[in-house]
LOVEX-797592 format. One line per field, with one value per residue (C-alpha): residue number from 1; residue in three letters; chain; x, y, z. Coordinates in steps of 0.1 Angstrom, whole numbers, plus 5000, padded with zeros to 4 digits. Each point is the difference from the previous one (the first is absolute). Layout:
<sites>
num c(NUM / ...)
residuo c(ala / ...)
cadena c(A / ...)
X c(X / ...)
Y c(Y / ...)
Z c(Z / ...)
</sites>
This chain:
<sites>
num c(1 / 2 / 3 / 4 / 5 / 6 / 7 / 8 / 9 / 10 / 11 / 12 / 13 / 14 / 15 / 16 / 17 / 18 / 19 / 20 / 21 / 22 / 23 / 24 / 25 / 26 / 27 / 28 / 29 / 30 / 31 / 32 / 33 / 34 / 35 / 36 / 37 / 38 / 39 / 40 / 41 / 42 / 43 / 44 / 45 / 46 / 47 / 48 / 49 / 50 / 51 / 52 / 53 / 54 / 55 / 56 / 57 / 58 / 59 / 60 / 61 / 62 / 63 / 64 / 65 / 66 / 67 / 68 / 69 / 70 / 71 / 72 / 73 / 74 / 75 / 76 / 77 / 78 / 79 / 80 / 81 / 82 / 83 / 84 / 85 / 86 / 87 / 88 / 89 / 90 / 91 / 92 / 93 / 94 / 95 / 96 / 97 / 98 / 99 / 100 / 101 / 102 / 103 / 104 / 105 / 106 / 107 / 108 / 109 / 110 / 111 / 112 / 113 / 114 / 115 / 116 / 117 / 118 / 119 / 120 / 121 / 122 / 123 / 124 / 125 / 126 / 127 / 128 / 129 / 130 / 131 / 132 / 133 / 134 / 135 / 136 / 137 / 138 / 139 / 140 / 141 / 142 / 143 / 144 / 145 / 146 / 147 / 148 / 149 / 150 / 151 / 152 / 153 / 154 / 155 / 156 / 157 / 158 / 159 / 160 / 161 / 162 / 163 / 164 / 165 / 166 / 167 / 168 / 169 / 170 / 171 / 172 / 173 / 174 / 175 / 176 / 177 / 178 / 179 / 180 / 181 / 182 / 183 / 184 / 185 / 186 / 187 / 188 / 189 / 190 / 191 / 192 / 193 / 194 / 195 / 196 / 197 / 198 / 199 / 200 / 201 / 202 / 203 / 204 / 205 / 206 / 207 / 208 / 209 / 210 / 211 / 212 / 213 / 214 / 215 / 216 / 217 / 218 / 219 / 220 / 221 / 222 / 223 / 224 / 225 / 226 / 227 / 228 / 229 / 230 / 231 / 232 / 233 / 234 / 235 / 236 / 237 / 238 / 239 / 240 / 241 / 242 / 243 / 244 / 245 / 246 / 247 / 248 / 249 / 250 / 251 / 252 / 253 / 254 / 255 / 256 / 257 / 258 / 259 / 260 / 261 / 262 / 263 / 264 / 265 / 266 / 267 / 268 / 269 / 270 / 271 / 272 / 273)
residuo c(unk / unk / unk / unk / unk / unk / unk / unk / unk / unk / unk / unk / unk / unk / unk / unk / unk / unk / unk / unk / unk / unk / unk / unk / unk / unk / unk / unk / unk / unk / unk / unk / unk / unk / unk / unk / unk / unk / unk / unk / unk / unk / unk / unk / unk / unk / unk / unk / unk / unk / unk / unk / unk / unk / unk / unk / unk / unk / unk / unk / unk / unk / unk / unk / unk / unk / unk / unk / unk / unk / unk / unk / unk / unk / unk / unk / unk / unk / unk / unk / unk / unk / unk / unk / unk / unk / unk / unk / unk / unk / unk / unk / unk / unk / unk / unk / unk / unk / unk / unk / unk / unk / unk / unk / unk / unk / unk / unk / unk / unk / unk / unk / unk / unk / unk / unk / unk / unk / unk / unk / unk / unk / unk / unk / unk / unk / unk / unk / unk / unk / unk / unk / unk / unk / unk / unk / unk / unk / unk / unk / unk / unk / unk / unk / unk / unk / unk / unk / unk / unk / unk / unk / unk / unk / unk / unk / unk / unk / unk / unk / unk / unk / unk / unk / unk / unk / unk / unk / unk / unk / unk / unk / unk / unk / unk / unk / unk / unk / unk / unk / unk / unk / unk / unk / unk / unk / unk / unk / unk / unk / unk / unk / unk / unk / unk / unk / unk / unk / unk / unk / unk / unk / unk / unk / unk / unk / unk / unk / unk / unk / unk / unk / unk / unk / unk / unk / unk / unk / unk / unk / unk / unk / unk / unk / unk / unk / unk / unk / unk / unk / unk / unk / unk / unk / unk / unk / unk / unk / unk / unk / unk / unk / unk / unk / unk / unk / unk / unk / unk / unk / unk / unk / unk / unk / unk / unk / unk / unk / unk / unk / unk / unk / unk / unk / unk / unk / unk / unk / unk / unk / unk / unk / unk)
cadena c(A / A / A / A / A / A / A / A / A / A / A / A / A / A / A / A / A / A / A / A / A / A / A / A / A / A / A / A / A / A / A / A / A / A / A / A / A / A / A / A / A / A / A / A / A / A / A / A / A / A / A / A / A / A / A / A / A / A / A / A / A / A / A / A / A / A / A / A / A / A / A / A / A / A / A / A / A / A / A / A / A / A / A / A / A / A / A / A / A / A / A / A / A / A / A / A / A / A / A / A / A / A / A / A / A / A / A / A / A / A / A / A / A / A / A / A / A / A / A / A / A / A / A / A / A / A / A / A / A / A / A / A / A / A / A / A / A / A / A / A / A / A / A / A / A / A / A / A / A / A / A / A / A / A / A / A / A / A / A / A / A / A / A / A / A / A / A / A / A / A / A / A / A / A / A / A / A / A / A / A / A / A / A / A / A / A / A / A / A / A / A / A / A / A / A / A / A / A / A / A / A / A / A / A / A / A / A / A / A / A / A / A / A / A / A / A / A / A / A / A / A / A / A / A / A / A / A / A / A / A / A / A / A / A / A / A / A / A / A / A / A / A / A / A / A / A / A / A / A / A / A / A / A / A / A / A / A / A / A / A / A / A / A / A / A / A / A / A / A / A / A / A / A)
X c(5000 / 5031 / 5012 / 4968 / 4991 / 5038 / 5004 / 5005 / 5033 / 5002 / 5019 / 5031 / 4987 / 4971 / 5028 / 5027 / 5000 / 5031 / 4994 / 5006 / 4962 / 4985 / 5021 / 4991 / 4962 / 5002 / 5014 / 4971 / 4978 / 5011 / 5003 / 4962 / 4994 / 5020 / 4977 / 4969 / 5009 / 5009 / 4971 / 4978 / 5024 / 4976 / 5026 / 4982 / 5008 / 5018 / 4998 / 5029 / 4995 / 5029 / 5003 / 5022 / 5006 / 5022 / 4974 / 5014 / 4994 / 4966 / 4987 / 5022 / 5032 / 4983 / 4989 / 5034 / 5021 / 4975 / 5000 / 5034 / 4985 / 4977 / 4967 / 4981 / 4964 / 4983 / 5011 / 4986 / 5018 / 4979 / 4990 / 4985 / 4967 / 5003 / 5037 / 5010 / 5031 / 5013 / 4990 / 5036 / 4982 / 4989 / 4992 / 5010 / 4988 / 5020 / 4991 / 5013 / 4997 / 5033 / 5016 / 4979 / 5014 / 5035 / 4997 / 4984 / 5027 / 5032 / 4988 / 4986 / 5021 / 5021 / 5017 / 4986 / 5008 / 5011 / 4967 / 4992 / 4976 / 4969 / 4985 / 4977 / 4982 / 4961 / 4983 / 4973 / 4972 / 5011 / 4998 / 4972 / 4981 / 5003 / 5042 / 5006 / 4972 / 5006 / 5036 / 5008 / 4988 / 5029 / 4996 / 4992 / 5006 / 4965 / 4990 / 4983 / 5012 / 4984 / 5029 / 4992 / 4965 / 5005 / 5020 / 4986 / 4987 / 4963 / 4977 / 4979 / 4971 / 5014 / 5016 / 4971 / 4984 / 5031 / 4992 / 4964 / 5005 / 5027 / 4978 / 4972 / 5023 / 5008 / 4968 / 4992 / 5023 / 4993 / 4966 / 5011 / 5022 / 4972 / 4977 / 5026 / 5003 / 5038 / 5004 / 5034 / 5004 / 5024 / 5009 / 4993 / 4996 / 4977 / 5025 / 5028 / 4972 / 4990 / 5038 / 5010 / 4971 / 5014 / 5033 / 4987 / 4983 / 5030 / 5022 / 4976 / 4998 / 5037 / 5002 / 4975 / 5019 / 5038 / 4974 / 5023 / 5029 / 5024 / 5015 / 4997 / 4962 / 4988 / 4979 / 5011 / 4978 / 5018 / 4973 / 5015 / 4991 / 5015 / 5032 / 5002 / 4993 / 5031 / 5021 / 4991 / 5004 / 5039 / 5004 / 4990 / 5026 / 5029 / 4994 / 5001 / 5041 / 5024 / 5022 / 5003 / 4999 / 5010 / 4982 / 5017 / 4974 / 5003 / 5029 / 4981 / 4987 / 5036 / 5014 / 4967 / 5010 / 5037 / 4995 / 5019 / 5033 / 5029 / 5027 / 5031 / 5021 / 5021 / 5039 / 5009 / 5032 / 4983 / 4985 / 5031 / 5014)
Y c(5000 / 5024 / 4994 / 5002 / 5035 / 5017 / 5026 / 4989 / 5010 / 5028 / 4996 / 5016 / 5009 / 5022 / 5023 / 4997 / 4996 / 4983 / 5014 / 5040 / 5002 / 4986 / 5018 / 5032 / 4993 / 4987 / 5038 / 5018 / 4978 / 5008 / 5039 / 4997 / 4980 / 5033 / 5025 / 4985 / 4993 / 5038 / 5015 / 4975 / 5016 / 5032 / 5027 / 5026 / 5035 / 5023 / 5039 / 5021 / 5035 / 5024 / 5034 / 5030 / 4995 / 5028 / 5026 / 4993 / 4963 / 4989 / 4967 / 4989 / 5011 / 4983 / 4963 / 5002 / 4999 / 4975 / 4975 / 4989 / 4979 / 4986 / 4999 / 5037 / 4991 / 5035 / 5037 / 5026 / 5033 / 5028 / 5033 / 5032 / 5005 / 5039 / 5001 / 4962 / 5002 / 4968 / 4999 / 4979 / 4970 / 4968 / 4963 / 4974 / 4960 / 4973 / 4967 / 4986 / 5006 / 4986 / 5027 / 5028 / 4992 / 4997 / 5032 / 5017 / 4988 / 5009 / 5036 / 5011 / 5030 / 4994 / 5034 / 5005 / 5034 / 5022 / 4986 / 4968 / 4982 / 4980 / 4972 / 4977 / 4967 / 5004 / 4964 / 4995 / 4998 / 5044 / 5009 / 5015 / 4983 / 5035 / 5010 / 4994 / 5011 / 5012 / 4996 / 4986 / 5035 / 5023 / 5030 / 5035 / 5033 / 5022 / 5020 / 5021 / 4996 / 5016 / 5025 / 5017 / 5000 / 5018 / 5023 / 5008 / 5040 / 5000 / 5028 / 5020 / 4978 / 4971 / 5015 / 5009 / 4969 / 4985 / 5025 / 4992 / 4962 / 5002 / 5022 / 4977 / 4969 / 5023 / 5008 / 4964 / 4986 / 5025 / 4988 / 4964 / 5010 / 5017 / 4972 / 4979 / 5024 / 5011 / 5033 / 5003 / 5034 / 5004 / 5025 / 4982 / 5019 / 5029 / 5015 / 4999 / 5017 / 5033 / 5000 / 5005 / 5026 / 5018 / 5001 / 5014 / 5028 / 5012 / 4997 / 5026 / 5022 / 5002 / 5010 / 5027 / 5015 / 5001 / 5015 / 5028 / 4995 / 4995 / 5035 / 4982 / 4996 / 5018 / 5027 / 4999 / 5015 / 5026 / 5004 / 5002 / 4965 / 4981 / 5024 / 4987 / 4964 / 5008 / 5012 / 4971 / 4975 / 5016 / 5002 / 4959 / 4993 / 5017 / 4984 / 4967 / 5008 / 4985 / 5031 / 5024 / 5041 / 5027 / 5032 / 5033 / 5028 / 5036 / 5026 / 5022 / 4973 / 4992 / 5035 / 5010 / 4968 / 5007 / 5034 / 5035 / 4994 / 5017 / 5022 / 4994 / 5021 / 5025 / 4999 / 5026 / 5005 / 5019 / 5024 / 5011 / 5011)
Z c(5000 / 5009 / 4963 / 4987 / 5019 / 4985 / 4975 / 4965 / 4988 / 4978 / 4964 / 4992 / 4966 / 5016 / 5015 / 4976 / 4962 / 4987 / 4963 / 4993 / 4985 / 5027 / 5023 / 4986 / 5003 / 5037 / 5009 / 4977 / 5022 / 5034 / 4989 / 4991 / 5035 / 5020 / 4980 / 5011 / 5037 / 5004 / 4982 / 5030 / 5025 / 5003 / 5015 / 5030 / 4985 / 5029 / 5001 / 5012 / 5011 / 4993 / 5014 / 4997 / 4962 / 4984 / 4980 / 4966 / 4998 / 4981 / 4995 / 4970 / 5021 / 5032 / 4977 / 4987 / 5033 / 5017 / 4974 / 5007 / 5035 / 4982 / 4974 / 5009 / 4991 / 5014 / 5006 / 5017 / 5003 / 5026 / 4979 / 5010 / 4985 / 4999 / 4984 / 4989 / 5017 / 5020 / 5036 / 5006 / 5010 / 4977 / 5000 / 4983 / 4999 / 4993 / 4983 / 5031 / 5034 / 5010 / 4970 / 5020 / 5035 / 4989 / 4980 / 5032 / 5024 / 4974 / 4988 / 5036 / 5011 / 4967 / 4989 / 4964 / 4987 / 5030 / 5014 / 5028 / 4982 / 5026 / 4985 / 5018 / 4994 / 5002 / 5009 / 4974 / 5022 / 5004 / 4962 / 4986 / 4970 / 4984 / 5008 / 4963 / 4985 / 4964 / 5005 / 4967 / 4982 / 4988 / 5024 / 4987 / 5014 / 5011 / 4978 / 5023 / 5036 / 5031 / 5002 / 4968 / 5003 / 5033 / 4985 / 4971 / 4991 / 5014 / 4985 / 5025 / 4997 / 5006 / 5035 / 5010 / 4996 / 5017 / 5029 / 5001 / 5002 / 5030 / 5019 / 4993 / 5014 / 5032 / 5006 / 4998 / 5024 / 5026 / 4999 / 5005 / 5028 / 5021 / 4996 / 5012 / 5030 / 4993 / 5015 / 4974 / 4981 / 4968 / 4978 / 4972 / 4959 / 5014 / 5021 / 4976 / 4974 / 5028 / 5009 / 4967 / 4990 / 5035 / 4982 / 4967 / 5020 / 5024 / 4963 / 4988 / 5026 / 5000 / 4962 / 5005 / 5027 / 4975 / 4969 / 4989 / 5020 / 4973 / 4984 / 4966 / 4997 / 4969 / 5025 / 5033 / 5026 / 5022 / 5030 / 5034 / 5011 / 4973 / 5009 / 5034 / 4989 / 4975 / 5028 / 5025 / 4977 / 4993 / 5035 / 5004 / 4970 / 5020 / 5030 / 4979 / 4989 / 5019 / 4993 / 5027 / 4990 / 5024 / 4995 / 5006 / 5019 / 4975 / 5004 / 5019 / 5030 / 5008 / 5002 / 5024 / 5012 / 5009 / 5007 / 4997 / 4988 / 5026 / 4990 / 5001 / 5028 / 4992 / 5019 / 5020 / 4981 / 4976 / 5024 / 5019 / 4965)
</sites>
C-alpha cells in the first residue's frame, strides 16, 4: 500500500529536452506559464504623499524622477484654483504597495533641490475614491482666475451693485446674530462707507479754505482774510525748516536800545598849554 500510495516519478524529458527544437519550445512554454501566473498575482496599488516639492517641478518632471522605483500608474500634482500654480504638495500611486513604502521611507527628508523633501505612505483604507480624479488630463492654465476678476476695472454701476449686495449680506447677518441672542457689534462694510464719505467731506472743506492761496492763480483775491491766511500759512512753512534764522531788530531800536553815545575825554595836557 506504501508503494502504491507514492508519487509517480516524473520524466526527464518533461524538464529537459535533449534536442535544440525541442529545447527551444520547452523555454517559449514556461515563459507563457510566468506570464499568466503574474497577471493572477493581482498587485494592491500603494499611494505616496510627497510634500515640499521645489515650485518649478510639474507632473512630467515629477513621473519622470519617480519612475525610476518602480511602475507610476497615477499622479496628482496640488494646483491653485485662482492662479494654477503648484501648492508644493502631490501624490503619487504605485502599482505596488511594497514600491510605495520603499519610495516613502528612501525619499523622506531626502535633500532634493535645496529643499527636504516629506513623503509618507497613506494606508489604502485613507485615500479618497476621488484623490486622482481627472488626473490623466493635460492641465491648463485659467483663463480667468479669481485674482483678475477681482481686479478688474468696474464701472460705477456695477460698484454700486457691489455696495448694495455687501450691505445686504451685513444686514443679514446681524439679523441672524440677534436672533441667536449675540450681543456682538462689528464694524462691518457700513462703517468703512460713512468713514470714508467723513473723509471726502473734511478733504473738501480743506480745499475751500487754500482757494486763492497760491500767487499764481489767474485772479487772485486780495481781501484781508485771504491775506492773513497767506501769511499764516508762511509762518506754518517756516516753522517746518530745520534751518535756524536770526533776526536783527532795525537801526533805530538798538541805538534807543544802547543809549547816548559818551564822549570821549579830553587830557589835561591840552588845557595847561
Amino acid at each position: 500500500m506504501a508503494a502504491a500510495a507514492a508519487p509517480a516519478p516524473v520524466s526527464a524529458s518533461s524538464l529537459l529536452a535533449l534536442e535544440p527544437r525541442l529545447q527551444r519550445e520547452f523555454q517559449q512554454k514556461v515563459q507563457r506559464v510566468r506570464k499568466n501566473r503574474a497577471a493572477q498575482e493581482e498587485l494592491t496599488p500603494g499611494v505616496v504623499y510627497v510634500g515640499r516639492l521645489p515650485r518649478g517641478l510639474r507632473e512630467p518632471q515629477i513621473h519622470e524622477y519617480f519612475e525610476q522605483f518602480g511602475r507610476v500608474t497615477r499622479l496628482r500634482l496640488s494646483r491653485s484654483k485662482k492662479t494654477g500654480a503648484s501648492k508644493g504638495y502631490g501624490f503619487i500611486e504605485f502599482e505596488s504597495d511594497d514600491v510605495a513604502k520603499i519610495v516613502a521611507d528612501t525619499m523622506n527628508n531626502y535633500l532634493f533641490s535645496e529643499r527636504l523633501l516629506k513623503c509618507q505612505f497613506i494606508s489604502p483604507e485613507r485615500v479618497h475614491e476621488n484623490l486622482f480624479k481627472n488626473s490623466n488630463r493635460i492641465f491648463l492654465k485659467p483663463s480667468q482666475p479669481a485674482v483678475r476678476r477681482y481686479n478688474k476695472i468696474r464701472s460705477l454701476v456695477q460698484k454700486a451693485k457691489m455696495t448694495k449686495r455687501l450691505l445686504r449680506k451685513e444686514k443679514l447677518l446681524r439679523k441672524r446674530l440677534a436672533e441667536k441672542g449675540l450681543d456682538y457689534d462689528f464694524p462691518g462694510f457700513a462703517a468703512q462707507k460713512l468713514s470714508i464719505k467723513g473723509k471726502r467731506v473734511k478733504t473738501s472743506k480743506k480745499s475751500k479754505l487754500n482757494v486763492s492761496l497760491s500767487s499764481q492763480d489767474p485772479t487772485p483775491v486780495c481781501t484781508p482774510a485771504v491775506l492773513e491766511r497767506r501769511k499764516a500759512a508762511q509762518v506754518d512753512d517756516d516753522t517746518e525748516d530745520n534751518e535756524i534764522t536770526f533776526r536783527l531788530p532795525p537801526a533805530n531800536v538798538r541805538n534807543a536800545a544802547q543809549g547816548p553815545k559818551k564822549q570821549p575825554r579830553r587830557s589835561k595836557l591840552k588845557k595847561q598849554k
